[in-house]
C-alpha positions as a LaTeX table, in Angstrom:
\begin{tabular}{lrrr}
\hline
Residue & $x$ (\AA) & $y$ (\AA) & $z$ (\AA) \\
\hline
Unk1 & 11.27 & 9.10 & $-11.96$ \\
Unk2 & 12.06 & 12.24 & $-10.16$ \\
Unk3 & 14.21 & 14.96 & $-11.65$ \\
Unk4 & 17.54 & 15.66 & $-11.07$ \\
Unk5 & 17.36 & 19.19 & $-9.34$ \\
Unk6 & 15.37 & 17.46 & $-6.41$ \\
Unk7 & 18.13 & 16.67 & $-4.42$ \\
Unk8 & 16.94 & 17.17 & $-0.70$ \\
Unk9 & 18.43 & 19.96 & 1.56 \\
Unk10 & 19.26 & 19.26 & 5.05 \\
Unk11 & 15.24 & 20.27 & 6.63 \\
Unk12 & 13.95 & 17.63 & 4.22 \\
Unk13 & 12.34 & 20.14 & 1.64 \\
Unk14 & 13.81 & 19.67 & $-2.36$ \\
Unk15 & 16.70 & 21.41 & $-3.29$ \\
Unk16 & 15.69 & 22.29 & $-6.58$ \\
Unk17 & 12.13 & 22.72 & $-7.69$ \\
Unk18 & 11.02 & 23.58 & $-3.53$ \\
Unk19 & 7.54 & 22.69 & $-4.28$ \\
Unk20 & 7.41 & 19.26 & $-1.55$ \\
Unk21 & 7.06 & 17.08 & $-4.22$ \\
Unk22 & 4.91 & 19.15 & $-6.52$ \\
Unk23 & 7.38 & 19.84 & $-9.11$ \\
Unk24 & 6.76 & 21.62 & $-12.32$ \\
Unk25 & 8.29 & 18.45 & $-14.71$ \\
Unk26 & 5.18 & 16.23 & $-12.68$ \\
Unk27 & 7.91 & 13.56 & $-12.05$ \\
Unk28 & 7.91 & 13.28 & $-8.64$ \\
Unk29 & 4.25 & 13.17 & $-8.29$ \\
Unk30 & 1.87 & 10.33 & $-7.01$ \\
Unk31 & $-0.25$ & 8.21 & $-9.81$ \\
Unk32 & 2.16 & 9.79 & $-12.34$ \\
Unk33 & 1.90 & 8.14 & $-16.19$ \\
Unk34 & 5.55 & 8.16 & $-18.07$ \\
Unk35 & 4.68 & 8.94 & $-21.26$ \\
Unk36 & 6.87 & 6.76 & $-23.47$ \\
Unk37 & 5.19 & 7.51 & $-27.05$ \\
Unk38 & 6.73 & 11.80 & $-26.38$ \\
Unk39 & 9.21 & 10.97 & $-28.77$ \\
Unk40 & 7.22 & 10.00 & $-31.49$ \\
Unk41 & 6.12 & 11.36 & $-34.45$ \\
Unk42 & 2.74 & 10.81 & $-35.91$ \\
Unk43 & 2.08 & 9.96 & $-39.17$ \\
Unk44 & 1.27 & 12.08 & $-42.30$ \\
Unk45 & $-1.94$ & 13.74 & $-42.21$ \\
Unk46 & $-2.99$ & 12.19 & $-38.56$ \\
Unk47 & $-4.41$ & 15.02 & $-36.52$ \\
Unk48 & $-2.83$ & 15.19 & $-32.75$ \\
Unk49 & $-5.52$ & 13.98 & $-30.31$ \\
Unk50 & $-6.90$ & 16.38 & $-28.69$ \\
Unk51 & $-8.04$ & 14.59 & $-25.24$ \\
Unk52 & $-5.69$ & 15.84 & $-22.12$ \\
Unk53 & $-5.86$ & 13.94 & $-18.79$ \\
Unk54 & $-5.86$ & 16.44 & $-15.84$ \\
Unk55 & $-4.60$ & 15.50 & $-12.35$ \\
Unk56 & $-5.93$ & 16.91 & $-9.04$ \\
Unk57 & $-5.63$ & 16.64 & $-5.89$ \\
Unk58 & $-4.60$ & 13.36 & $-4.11$ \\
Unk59 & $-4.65$ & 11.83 & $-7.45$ \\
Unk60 & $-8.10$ & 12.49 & $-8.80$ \\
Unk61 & $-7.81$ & 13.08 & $-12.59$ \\
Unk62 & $-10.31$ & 13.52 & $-14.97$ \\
Unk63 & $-10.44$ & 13.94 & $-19.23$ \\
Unk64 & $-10.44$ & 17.37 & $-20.44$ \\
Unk65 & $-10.84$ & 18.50 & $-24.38$ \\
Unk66 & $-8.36$ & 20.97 & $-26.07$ \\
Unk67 & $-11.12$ & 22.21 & $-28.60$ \\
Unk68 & $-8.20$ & 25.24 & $-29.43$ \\
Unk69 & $-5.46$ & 22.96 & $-29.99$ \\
Unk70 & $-3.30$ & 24.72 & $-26.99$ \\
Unk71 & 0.41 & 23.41 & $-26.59$ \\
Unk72 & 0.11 & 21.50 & $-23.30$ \\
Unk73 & 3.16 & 19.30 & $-21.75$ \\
Unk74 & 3.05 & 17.08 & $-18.85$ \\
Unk75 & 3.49 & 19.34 & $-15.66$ \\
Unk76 & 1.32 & 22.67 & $-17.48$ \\
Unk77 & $-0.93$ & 24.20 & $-14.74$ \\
Unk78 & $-4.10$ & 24.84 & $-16.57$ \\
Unk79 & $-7.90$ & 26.32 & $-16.17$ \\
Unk80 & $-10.47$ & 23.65 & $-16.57$ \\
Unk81 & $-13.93$ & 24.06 & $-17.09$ \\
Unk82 & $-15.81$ & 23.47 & $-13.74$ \\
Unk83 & $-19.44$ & 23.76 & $-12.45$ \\
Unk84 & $-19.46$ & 27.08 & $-11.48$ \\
Unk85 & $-16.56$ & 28.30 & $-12.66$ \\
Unk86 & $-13.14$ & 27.11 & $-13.57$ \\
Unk87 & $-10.80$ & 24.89 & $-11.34$ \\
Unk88 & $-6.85$ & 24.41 & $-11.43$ \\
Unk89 & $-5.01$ & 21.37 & $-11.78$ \\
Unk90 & $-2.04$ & 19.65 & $-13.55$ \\
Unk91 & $-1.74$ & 18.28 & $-16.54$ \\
Unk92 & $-0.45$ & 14.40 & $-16.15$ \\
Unk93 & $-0.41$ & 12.88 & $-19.71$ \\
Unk94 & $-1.17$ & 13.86 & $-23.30$ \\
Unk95 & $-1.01$ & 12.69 & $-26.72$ \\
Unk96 & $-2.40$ & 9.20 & $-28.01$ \\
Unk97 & $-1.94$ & 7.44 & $-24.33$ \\
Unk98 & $-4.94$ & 9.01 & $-23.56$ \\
Unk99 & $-6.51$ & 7.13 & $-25.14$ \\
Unk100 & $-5.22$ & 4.08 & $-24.04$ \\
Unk101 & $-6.29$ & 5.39 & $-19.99$ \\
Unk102 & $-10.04$ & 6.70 & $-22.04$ \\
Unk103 & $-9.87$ & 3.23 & $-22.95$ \\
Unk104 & $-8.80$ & 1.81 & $-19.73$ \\
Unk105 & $-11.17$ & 4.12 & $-17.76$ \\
Unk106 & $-14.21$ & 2.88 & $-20.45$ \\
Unk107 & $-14.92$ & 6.38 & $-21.56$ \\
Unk108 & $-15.63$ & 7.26 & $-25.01$ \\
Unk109 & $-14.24$ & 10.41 & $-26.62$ \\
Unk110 & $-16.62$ & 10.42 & $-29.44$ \\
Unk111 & $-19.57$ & 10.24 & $-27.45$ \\
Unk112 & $-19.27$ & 11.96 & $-24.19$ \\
Unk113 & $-19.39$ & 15.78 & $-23.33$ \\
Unk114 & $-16.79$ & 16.50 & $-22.13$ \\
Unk115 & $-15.27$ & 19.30 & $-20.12$ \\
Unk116 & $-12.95$ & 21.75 & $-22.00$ \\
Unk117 & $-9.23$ & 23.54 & $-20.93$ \\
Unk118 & $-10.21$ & 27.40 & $-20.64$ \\
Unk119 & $-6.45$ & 28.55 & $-20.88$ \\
Unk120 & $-2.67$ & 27.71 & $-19.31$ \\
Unk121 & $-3.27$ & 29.43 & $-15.56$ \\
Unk122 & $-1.39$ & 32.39 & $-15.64$ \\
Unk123 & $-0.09$ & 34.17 & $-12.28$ \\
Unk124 & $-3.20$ & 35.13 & $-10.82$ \\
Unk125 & $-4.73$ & 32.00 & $-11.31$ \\
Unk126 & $-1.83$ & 30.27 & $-9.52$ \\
Unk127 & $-1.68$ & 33.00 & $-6.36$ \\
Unk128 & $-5.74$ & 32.14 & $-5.75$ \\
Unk129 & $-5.18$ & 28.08 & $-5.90$ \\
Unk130 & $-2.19$ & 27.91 & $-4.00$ \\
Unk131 & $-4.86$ & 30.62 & $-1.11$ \\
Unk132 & $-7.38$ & 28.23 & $-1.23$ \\
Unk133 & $-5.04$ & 25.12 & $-0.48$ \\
Unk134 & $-3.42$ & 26.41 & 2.09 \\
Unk135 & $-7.38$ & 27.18 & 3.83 \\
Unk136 & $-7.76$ & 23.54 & 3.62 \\
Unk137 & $-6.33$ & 21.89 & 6.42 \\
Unk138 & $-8.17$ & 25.00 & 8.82 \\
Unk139 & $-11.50$ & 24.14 & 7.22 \\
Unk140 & $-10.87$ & 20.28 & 7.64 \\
Unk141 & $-10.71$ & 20.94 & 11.07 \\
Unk142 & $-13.47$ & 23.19 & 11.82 \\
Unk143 & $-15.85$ & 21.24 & 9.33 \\
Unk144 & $-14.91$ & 18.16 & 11.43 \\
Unk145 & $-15.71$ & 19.96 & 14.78 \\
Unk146 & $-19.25$ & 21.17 & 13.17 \\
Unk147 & $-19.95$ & 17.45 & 12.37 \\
Unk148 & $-19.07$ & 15.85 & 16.34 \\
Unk149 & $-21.41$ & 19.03 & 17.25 \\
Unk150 & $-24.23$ & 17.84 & 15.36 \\
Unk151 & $-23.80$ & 14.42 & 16.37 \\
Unk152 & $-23.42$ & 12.77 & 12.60 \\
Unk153 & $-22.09$ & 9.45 & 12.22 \\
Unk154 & $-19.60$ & 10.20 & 9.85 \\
Unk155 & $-15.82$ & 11.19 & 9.70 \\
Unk156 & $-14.76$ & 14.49 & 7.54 \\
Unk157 & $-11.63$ & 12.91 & 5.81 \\
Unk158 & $-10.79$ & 15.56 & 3.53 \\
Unk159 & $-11.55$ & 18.66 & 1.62 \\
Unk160 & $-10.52$ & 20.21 & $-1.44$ \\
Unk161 & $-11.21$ & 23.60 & $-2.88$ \\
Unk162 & $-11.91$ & 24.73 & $-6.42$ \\
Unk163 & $-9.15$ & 26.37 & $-8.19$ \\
Unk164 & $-10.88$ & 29.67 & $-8.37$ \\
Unk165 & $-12.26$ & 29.58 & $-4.52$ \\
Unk166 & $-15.96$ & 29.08 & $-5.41$ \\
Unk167 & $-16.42$ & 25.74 & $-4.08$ \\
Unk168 & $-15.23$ & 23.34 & $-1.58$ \\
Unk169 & $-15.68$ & 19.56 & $-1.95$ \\
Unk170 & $-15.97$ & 17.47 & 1.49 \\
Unk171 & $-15.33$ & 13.91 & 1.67 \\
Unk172 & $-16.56$ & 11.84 & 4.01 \\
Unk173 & $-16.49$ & 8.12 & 5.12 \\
Unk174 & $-20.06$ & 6.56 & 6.88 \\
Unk175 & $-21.02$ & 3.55 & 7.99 \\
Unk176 & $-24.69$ & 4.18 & 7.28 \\
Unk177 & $-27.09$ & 6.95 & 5.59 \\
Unk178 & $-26.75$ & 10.38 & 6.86 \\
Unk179 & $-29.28$ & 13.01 & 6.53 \\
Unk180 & $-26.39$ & 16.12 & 6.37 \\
Unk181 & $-28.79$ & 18.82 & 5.52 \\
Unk182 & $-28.68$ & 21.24 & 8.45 \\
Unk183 & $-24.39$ & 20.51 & 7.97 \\
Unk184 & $-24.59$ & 21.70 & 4.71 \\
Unk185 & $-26.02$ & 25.08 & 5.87 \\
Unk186 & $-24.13$ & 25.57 & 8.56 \\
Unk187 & $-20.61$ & 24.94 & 6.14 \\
Unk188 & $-22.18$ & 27.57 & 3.60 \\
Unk189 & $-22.66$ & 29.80 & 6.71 \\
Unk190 & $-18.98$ & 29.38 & 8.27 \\
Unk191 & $-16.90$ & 29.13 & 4.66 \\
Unk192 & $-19.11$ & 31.05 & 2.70 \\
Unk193 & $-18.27$ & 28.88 & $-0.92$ \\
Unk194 & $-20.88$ & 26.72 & $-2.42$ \\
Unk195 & $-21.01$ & 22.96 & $-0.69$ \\
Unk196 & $-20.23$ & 19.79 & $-2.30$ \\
Unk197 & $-20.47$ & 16.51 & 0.09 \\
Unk198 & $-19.36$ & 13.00 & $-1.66$ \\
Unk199 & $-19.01$ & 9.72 & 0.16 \\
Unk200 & $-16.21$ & 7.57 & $-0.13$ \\
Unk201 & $-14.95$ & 4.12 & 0.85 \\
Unk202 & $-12.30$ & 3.44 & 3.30 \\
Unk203 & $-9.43$ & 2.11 & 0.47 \\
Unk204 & $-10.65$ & 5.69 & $-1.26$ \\
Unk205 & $-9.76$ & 7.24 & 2.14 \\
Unk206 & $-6.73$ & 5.71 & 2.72 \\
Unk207 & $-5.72$ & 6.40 & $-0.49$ \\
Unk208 & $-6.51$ & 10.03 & $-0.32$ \\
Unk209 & $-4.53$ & 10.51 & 2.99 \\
Unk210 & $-1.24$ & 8.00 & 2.21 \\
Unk211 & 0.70 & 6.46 & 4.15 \\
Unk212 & 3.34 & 3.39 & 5.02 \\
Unk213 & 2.17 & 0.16 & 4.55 \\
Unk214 & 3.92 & $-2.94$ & 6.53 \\
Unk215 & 6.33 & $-3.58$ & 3.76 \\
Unk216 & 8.01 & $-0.70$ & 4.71 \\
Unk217 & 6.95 & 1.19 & 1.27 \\
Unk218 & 4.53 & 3.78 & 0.42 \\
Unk219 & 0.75 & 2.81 & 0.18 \\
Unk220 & 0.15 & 0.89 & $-3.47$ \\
Unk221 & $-3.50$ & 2.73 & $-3.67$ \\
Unk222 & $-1.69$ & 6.10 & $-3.02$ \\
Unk223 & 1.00 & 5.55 & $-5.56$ \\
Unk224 & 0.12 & 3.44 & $-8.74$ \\
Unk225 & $-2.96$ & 1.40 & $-8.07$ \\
Unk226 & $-6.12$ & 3.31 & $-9.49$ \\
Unk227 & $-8.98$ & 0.67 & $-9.27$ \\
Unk228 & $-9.93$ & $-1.25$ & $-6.19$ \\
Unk229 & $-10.97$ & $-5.07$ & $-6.52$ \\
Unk230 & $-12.44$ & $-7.02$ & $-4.09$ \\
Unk231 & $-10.58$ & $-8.73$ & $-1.66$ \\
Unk232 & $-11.80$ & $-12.10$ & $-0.16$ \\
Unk233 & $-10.77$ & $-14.74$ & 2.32 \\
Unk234 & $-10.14$ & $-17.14$ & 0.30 \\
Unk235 & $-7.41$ & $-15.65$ & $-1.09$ \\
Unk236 & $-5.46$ & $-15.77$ & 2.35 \\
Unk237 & $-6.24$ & $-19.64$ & 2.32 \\
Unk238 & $-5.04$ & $-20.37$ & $-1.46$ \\
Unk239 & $-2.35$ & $-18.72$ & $-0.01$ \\
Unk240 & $-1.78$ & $-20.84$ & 2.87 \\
Unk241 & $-1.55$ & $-17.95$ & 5.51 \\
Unk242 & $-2.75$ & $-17.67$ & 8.50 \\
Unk243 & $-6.32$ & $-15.96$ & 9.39 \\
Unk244 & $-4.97$ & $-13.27$ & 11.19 \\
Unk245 & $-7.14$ & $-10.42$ & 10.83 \\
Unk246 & $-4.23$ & $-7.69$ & 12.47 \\
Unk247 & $-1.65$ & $-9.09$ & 9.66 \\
Unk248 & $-4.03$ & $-9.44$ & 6.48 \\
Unk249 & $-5.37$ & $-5.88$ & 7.42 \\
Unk250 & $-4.01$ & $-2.65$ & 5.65 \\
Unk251 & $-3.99$ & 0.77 & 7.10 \\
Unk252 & $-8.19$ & 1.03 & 5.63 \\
Unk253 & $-9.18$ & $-1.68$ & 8.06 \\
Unk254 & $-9.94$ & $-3.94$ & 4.87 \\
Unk255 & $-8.27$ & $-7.39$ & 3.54 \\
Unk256 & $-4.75$ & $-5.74$ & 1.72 \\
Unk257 & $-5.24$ & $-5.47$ & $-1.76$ \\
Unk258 & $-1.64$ & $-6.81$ & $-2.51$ \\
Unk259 & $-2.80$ & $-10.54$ & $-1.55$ \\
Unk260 & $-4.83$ & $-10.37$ & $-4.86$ \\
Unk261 & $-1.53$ & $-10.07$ & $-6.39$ \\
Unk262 & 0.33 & $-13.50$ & $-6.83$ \\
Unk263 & $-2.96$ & $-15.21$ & $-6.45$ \\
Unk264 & $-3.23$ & $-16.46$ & $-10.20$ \\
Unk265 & 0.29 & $-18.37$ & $-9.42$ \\
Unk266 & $-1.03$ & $-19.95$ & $-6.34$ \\
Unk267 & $-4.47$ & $-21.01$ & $-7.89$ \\
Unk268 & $-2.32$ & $-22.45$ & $-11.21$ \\
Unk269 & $-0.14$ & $-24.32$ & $-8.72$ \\
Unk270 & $-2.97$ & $-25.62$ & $-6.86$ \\
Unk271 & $-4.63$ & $-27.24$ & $-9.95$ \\
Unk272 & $-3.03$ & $-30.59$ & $-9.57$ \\
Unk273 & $-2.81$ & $-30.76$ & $-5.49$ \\
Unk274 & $-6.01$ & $-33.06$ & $-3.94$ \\
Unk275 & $-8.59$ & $-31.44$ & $-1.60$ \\
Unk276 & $-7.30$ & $-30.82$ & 1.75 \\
Unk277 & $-9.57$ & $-32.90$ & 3.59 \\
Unk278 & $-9.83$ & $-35.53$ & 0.97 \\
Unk279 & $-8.03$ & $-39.02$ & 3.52 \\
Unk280 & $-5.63$ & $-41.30$ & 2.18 \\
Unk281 & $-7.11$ & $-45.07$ & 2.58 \\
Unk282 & $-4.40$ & $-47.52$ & 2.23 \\
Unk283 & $-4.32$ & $-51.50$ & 3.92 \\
Unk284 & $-2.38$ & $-50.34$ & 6.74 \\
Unk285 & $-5.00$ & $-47.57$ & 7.58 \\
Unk286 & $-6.26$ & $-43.91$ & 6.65 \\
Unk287 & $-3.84$ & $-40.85$ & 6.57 \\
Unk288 & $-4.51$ & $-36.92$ & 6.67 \\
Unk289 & $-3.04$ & $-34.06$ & 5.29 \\
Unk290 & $-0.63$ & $-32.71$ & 7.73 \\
Unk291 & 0.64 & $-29.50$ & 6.26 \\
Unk292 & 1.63 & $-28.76$ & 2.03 \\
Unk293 & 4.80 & $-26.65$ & 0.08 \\
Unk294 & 2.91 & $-25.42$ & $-3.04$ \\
Unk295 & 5.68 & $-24.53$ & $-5.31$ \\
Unk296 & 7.73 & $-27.68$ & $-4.00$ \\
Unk297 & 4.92 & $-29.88$ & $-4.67$ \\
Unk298 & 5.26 & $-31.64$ & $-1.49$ \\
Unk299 & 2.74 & $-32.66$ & 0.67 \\
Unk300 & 2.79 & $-34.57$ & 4.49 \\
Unk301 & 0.27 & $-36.89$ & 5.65 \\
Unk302 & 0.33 & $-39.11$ & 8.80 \\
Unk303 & $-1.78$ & $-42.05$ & 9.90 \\
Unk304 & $-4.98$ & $-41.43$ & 12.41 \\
Unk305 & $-3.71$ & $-44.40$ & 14.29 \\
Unk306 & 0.23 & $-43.18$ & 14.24 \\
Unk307 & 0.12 & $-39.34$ & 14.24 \\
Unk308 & 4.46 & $-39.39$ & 14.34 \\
Unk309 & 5.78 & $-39.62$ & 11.63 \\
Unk310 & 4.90 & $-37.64$ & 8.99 \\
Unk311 & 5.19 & $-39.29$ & 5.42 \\
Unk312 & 6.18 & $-36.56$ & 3.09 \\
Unk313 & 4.54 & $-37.65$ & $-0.35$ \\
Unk314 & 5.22 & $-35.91$ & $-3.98$ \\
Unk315 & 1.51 & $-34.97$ & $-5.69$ \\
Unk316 & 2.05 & $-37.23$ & $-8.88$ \\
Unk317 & 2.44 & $-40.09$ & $-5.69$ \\
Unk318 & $-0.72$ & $-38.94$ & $-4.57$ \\
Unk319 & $-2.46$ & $-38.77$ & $-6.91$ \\
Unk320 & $-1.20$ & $-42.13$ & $-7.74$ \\
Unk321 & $-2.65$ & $-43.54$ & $-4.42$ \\
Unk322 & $-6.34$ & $-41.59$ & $-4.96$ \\
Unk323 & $-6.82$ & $-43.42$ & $-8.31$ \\
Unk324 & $-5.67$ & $-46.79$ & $-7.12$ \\
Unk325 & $-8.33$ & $-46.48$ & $-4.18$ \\
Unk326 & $-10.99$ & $-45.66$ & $-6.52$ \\
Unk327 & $-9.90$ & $-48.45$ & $-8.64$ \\
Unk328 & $-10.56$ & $-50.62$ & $-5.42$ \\
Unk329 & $-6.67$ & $-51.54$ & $-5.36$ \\
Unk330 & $-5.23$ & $-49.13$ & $-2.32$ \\
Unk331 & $-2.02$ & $-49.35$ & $-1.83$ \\
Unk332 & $-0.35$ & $-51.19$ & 0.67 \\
Unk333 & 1.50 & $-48.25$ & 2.98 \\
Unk334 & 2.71 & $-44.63$ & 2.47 \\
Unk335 & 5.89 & $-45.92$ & 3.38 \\
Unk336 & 6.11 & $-47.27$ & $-0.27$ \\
Unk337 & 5.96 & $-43.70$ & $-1.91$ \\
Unk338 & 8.56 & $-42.01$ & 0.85 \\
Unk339 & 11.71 & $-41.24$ & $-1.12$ \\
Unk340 & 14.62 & $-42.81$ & 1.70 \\
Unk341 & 17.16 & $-40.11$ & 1.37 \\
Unk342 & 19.82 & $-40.37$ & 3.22 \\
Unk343 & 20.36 & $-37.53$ & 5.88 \\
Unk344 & 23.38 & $-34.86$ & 5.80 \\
Unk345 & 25.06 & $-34.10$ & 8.48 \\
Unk346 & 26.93 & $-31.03$ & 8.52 \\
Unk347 & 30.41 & $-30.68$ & 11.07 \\
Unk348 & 30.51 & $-27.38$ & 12.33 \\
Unk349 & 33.70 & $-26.07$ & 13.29 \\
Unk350 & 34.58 & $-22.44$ & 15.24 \\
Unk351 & 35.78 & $-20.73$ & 13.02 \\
Unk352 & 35.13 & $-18.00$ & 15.08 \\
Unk353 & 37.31 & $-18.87$ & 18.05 \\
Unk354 & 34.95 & $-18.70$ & 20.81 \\
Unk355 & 35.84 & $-21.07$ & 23.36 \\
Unk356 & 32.46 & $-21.59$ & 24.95 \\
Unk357 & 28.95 & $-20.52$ & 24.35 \\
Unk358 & 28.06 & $-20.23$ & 27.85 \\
Unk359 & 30.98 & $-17.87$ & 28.90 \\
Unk360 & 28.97 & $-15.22$ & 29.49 \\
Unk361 & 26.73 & $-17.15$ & 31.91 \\
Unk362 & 29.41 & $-17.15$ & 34.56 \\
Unk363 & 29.38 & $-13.99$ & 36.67 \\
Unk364 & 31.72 & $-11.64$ & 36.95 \\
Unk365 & 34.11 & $-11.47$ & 39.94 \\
Unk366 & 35.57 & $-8.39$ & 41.57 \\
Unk367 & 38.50 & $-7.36$ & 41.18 \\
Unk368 & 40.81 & $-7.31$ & 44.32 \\
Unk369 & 42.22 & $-3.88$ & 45.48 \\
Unk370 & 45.52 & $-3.57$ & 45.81 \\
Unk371 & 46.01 & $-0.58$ & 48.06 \\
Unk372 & 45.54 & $-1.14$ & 51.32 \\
Unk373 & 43.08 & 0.68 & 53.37 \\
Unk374 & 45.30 & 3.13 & 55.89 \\
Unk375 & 44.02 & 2.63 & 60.03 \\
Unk376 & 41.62 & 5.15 & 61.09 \\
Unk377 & 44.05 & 5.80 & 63.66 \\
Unk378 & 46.67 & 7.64 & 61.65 \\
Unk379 & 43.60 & 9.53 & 60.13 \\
Unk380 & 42.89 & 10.71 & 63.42 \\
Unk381 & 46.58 & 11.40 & 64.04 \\
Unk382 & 46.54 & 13.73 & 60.99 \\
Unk383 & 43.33 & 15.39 & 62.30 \\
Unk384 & 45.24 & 16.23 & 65.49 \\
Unk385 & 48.07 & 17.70 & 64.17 \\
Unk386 & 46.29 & 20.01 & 62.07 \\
Unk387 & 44.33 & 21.38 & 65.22 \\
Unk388 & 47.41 & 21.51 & 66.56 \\
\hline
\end{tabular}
């Protein structure tokens, strides 16, 4: 959904807006929310609500109340109220689809206190935000050389100042309990702003920092997904892939949250297929399960006495051969159920023109000279006369 005036120039940086994908029309911004009730006109006598959604940085947004009834759009820079002071963000969505993300988010605008919108930032407001983020990527450096001093298990993965330079939030990833105490003093010592640590997972930290995933495409928890579900094994076996902890991984070290997405389809496919271990017992002998093609509904057993061939079986024939065993009528072969199709065999012709595949094998030979090499005698001939 970008905008049309961010057309990239030739060092990578957007023609139009120049903000590197901070633009004022918030179109070309992560976690963005297209508002597709702007054009709509509420009804008579139905007041406008007046719950704004806020966005921060690396996505964090929070619910903000217009108690003055300001005229906010999507992409407004306002004041917020903070704790001290007031911080500076952007203003991602407004009018009644907030309430459908309140609703999403289970918060309750009747109940709650919450925060209000001071004002639209004006310059100054602007000049001291944009100071303090551009101090952020020194301090994450420094705060992470204070923490190796001090010998804390824990990684510094990001920091983020308050909009009016008060405060500086540090987040950090830990495998255990640390007592950060003595780092806390020592930051208020070195930065001289008020200290605020919070923990966070590793998907939270990956999708804080971003990235490319091994689709080739922008990390989904940096770009559109906002809650993190758990992702378990089992999904990789419903699945039917293999265990491979370097391929199932995503860039946070955990399970990928996209194999939670098409595993409803696989588990509704799945409802008619037999146990995998569940054996075939037929007169000529038992069978396993070979291997399976969900969404074909094909499945390939072979006997224990004959592993070669494999029988490839339809489910409703399986199932078909389950119900007669526990009817104490098996079947009399799989051979019965195997559908004898007869094979296609496809002529190939070159229509390419190459005359052999292995011509390329042969090596290459040298090509004769056809000049002769002169004596050495009339080269020393020539050497003479020129002495001469």
């Amino acid at each position: 959904m970008g905008c049309g005036s961010c057309s990239s120039q030739k060092d990578g940086t957007p023609k139009g807006c120049k903000n590197n994908g901070t633009c004022g029309t918030d179109s070309c911004n992560k976690l963005t929310v297209f508002d597709w009730l702007s054009n709509m006109q509420l009804p008579e006598g139905q007041d406008a609500f007046d719950m704004v959604e806020v966005r921060f940085k690396n996505g964090r947004k929070e619910f903000y109340r217009n108690p003055d009834h300001l005229q906010i759009y999507m992409g407004d820079v306002v004041a917020t109220e903070a704790q001290p002071g007031h911080d500076i963000g952007t203003v991602s969505l407004t009018g009644e689809l907030v309430k459908v993300q309140m609703k999403k988010k289970k918060a309750k605008p009747e109940g709650e206190d919450f925060p209000k919108i001071y004002r639209k930032a004006n310059q100054k407001d602007i000049d001291v935000w944009q100071k303090c983020r551009q101090r952020e990527e020194e301090v994450k450096v420094k705060a992470r050389q204070i923490a190796i001093r001090l010998k804390l298990k824990m990684k510094i993965s990001d920091v983020e100042f308050q909009g009016d330079g008060s405060k500086a939030i540090f987040y950090y990833t830990a495998e255990q309990r640390v007592d950060f105490r003595d780092l806390i003093k020592e930051y208020a010592y070195v930065f001289k702003v008020r200290i605020e640590m919070k923990q966070i997972g590793l998907r939270q930290e990956a999708a804080r920092l971003g990235g490319i995933g091994s689709c080739g495409r922008e990390l989904c928890c940096s770009t559109w997904l906002t809650d993190f579900r758990s992702v378990k094994t089992s999904a990789a076996r419903y699945q039917q892939l293999s265990l491979n902890p370097l391929k199932l991984a995503g860039q946070c070290g955990k399970l990928k949250c996209c194999l939670n997405y098409e595993l409803d389809m696989y588990v509704e496919a799945l409802k008619d297929f037999p146990k995998s271990d569940y054996k075939l017992v037929t007169k000529k002998g038992k069978a396993s399960l070979q291997k399976m093609d969900i969404f074909k509904r094909k499945l390939w057993y072979a006997y224990f006495d004959e592993p070669n061939p494999w029988h490839e079986l339809d489910v409703d024939d399986v199932n078909d051969i389950i119900k007669a065993e526990k009817q104490n009528k098996p079947v009399d072969c799989l051979e019965d159920f195997v559908d004898d199709m007869p094979m296609q065999t496809i002529d190939y012709s070159n229509v390419v023109g190459q005359d052999s595949l292995t011509r390329f094998d042969k090596p290459k030979r040298k090509k004769r000279r056809n000049k002769k090499r002169k004596p050495r005698q009339n080269h020393h001939k020539k050497n003479s006369n020129k002495n001469a």
